[in-house]
C-alpha positions in Angstrom: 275.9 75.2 184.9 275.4 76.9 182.0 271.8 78.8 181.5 271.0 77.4 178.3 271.8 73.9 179.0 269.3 74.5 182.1 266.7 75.9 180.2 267.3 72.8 177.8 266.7 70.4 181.2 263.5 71.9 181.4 262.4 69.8 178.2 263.5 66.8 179.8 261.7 66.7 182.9 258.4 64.3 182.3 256.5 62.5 185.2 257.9 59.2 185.4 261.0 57.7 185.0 264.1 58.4 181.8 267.4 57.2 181.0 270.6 59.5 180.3 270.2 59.2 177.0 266.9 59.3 176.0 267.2 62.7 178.6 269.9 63.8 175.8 267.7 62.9 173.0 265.3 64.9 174.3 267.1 67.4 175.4 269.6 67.8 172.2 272.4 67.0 174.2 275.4 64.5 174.5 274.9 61.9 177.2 277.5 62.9 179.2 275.9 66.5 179.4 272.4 65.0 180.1 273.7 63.2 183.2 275.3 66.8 184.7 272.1 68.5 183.5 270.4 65.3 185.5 272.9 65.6 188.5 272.1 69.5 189.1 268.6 68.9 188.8 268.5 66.0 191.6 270.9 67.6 194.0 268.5 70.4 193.6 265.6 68.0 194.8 264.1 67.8 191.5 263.4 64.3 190.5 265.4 61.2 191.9 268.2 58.5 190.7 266.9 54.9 191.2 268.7 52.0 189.3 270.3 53.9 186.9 267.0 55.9 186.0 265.9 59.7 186.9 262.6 59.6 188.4 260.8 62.8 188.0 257.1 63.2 189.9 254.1 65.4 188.9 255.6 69.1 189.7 258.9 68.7 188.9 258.6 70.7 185.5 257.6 73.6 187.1 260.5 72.8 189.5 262.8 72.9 187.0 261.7 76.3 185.0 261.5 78.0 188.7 265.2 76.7 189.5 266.4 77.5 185.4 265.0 81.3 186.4 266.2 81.2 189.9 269.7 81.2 188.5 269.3 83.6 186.0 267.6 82.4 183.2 264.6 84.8 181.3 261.2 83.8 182.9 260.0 83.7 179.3 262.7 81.6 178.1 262.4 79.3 181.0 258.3 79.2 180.7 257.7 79.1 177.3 258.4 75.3 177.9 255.7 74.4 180.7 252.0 73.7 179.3 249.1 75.9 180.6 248.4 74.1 183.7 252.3 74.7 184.4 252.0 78.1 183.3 249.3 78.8 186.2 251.4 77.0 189.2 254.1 79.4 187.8 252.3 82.4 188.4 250.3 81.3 191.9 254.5 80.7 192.8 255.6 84.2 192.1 252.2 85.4 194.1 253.0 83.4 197.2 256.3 84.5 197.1 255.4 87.9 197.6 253.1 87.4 200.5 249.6 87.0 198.3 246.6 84.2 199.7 245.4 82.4 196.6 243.3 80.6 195.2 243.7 78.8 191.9 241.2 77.9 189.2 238.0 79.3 190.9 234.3 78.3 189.5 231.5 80.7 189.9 228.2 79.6 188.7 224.9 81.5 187.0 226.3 82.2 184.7 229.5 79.9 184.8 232.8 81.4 185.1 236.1 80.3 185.8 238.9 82.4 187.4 242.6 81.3 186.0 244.4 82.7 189.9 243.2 85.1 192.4 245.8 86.9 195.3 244.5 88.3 198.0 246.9 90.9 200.1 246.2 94.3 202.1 242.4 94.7 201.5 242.8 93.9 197.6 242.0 91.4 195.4 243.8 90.5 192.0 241.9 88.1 189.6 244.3 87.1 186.7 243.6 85.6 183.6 246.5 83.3 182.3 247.3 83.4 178.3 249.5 81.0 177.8 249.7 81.5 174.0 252.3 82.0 171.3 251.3 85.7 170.4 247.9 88.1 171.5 247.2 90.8 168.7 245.4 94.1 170.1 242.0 92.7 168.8 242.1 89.8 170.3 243.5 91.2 173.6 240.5 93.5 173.3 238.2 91.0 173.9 240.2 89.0 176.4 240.4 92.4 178.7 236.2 92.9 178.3 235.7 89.0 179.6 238.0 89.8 182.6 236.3 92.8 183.5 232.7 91.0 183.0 234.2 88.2 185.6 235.5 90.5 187.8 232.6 92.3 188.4 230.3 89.0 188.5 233.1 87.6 190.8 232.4 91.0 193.3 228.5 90.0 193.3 229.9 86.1 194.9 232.3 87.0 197.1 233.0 89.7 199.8 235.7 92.1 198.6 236.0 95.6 198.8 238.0 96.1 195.6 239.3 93.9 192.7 241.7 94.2 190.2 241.6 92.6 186.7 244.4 91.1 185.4 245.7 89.9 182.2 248.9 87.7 182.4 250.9 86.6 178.9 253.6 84.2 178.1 255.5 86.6 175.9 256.1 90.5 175.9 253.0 92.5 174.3 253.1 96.0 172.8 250.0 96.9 174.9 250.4 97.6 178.4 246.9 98.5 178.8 243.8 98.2 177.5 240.9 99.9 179.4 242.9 100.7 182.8 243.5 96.7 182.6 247.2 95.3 183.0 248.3 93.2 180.4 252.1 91.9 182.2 254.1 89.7 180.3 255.0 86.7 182.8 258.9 87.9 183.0 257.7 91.5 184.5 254.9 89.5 186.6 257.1 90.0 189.4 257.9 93.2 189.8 254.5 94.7 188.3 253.5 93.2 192.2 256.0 94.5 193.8 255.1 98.0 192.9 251.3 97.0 192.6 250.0 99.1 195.8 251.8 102.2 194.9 250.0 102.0 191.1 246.6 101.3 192.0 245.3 104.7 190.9 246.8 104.0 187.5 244.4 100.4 187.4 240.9 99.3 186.3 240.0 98.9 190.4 236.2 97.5 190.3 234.7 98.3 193.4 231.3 96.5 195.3 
């Protein structure tokens, strides 16, 4: 199917159920469209057919965007239509897929802190913050790069880890790819910043106990 009518399908997908043609209202489509868009996405176990309706459960969004990308679609293209909360799963996918343990959404108290996703693999520990906004200027990335250090050293203090590496993760492409030895990886390089990650870790902001 053609990419851009998958990345369209990725609009369509709400918890609950949807007709063919509110699915092509939605989706800016022709109804007969809609129901091959509808089709791929059900043979592909996203979502279900049940009198006539599509039946789409919590998770099938993200479903969708990972399935849009799997078959070639940009990951920014394909995320830039999941909310936040979507936006998280996507990245704790692409860290499971490359062998990370995580943990999602982690509170550490006195002082409270919250930690978007944390992968553990091979003796180190990533904490990423999740930006799942339209555009970060240098100033503001600044100050998003000085909380993530401040929580990665208070998250060292909590729990036992030998090293930890801060982490900023962004919906779309940023001129800065650094700020303070600090990673700032648009979600479509996500997955191959990881890949090489070991074999760059002299170049990163690594906090040590």
């Amino acid at each position: 199917m053609d990419l851009q009518l998958l990345i369209r399908g990725i609009e369509g997908v709400t918890q609950g159920e949807i007709s063919a043609k509110d699915f092509s209202i939605v989706t800016k489509t022709d109804e007969e469209t809609a129901k091959n868009i509808l089709n791929n996405f059900v043979e592909n176990g996203i979502g279900f057919f049940e009198n006539g309706l599509t039946y789409f459960k919590d998770g099938d969004k993200l479903k969708s965007a990972l399935f849009a990308i799997n078959n070639g679609a940009l990951f920014e293209d394909a995320s830039a239509l999941i909310n936040w909360k979507e936006f998280e799963a996507l990245v704790l996918e692409i860290l499971y897929a490359l062998g990370f343990q995580c943990t999602k959404n982690m509170i550490l108290t006195k002082p409270r802190m919250e930690i978007d996703v944390i992968g553990k693999k091979l003796g180190v520990t990533v904490l990423i913050d999740c930006k799942h906004w339209q555009r970060l200027n240098n100033s503001l990335l600044q100050k998003v790069v000085k909380k993530q250090i401040e929580r990665t050293k208070f998250y060292l203090k909590k729990v036992k880890s030998n090293v930890a590496i801060p982490v900023i993760v962004t919906l779309h492409d940023e001129r800065v790819n650094f700020i303070d030895n600090v990673p700032i990886v648009p979600i479509s390089q996500l997955h191959s910043f990881l890949e090489d990650f070991y074999g760059n870790m002299d170049k990163l902001n690594a906090i040590k106990t």
